[in-house]
C-alpha positions as CSV (number, residue, x, y, z in Angstrom):
1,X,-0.6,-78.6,113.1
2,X,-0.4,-75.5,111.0
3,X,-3.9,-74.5,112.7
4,X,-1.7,-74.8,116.2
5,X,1.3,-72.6,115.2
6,X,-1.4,-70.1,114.3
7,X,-3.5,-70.3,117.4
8,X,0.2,-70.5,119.3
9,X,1.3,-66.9,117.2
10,X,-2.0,-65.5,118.3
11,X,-2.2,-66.6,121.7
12,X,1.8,-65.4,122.4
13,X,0.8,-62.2,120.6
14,X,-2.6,-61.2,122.6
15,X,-0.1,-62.1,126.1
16,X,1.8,-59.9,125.0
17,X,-0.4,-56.7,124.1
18,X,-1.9,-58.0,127.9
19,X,1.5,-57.9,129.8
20,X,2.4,-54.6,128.1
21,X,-0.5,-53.0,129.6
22,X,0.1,-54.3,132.9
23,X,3.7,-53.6,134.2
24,X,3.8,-50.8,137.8
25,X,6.7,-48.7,138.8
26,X,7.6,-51.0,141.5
27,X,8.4,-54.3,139.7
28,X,7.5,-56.4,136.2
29,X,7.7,-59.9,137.5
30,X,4.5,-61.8,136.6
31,X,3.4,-65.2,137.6
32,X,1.4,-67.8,135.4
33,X,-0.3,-70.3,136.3
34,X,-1.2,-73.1,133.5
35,X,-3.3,-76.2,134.3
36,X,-0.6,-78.9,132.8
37,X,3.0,-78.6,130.6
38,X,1.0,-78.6,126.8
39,X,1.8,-78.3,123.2
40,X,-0.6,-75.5,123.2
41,X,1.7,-73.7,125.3
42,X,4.6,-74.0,123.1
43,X,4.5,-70.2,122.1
44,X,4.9,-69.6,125.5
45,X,7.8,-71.7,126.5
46,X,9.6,-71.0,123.3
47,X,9.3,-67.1,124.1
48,X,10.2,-67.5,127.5
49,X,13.5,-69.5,126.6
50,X,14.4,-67.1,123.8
51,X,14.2,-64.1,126.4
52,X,10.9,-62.4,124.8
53,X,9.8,-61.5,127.9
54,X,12.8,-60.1,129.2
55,X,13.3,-57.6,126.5
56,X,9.9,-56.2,127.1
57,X,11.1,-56.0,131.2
58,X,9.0,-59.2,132.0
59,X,10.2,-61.2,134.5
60,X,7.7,-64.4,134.0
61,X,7.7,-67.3,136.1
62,X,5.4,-70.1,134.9
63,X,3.7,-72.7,137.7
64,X,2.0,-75.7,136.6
65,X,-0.9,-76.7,139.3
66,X,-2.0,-79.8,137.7
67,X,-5.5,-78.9,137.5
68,X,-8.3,-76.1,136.7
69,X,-9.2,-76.1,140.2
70,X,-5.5,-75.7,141.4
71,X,-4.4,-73.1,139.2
72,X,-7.9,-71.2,139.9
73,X,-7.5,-71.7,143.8
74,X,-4.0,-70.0,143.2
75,X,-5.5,-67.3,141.0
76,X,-8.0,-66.6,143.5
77,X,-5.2,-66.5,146.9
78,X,-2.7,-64.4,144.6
79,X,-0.3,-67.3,144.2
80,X,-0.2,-66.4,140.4
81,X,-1.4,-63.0,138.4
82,X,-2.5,-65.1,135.0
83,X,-4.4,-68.5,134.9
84,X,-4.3,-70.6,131.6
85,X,-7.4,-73.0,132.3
86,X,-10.7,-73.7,130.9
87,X,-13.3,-70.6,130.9
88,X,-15.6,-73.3,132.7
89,X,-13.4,-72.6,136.0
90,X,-14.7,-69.4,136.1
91,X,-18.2,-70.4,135.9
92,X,-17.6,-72.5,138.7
93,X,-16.0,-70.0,140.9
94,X,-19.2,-67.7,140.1
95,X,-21.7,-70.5,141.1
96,X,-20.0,-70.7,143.9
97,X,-21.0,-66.8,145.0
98,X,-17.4,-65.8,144.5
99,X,-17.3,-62.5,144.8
100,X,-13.8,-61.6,142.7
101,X,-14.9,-61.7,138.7
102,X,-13.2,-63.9,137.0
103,X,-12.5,-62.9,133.5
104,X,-11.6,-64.8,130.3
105,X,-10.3,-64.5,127.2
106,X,-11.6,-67.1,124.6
107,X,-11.2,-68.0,120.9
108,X,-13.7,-69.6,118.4
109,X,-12.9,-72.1,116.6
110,X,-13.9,-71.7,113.1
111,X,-14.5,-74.2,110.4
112,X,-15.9,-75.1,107.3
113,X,-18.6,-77.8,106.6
114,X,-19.1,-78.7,102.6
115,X,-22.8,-78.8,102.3
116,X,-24.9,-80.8,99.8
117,X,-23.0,-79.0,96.7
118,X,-18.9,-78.7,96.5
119,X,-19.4,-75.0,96.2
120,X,-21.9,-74.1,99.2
121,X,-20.2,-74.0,102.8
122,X,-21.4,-73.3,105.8
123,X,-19.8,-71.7,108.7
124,X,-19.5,-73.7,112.1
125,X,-18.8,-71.6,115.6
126,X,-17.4,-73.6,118.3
């Protein structure tokens, strides 16, 4: 659990170094697009209710789609700025020929495997 709050912090802290970067002159309203109502999105929700956004001059408006193809069908007809699905969405949009690039932002998962001896670990990229 502690390893979600972590990748929550993270996740809530990288969206916002994004959004920063993002706003026009002639509005801030952004629109995400997430694949279901998760845990994972806690950060998110718990930011949006305490009025995060809003003291940066965000105006965010979540949509759930119910589906990586949904929310990148939306993504893709300008129905939402930011799509919170799988990275393997956008490898279907490019074997497809689509011709907007899709682009992601991914973490690793790291862990640590005891090997043979109590003292020798190895390291395990997912």
């Amino acid at each position: 659990m502690k390893q979600f709050l972590i990748l929550g912090i993270i996740l809530c802290l990288g969206l916002f170094s994004f959004l920063t970067g993002c706003s026009s002159s002639d509005t801030n309203k952004l629109r995400v697009g997430e694949v279901t109502r998760s845990l994972f999105y806690a950060p998110q929700y718990v930011a949006l209710e305490k009025g995060f956004f809003k003291e940066e001059g965000l105006e965010v408006e979540v949509i759930t789609t119910w589906g990586g193809d949904k929310t990148m069908t939306s993504l893709l007809s300008n129905g939402i700025d930011v799509a919170l699905v799988g990275s393997e969405t956008s490898i279907y949009v490019d074997q497809q020929g689509g011709q907007d690039p899709i682009i992601n932002f991914a973490h690793l998962k790291l862990t640590l495997q005891q090997v043979n001896e109590p003292h020798h670990f190895t390291l395990n990229y997912s």
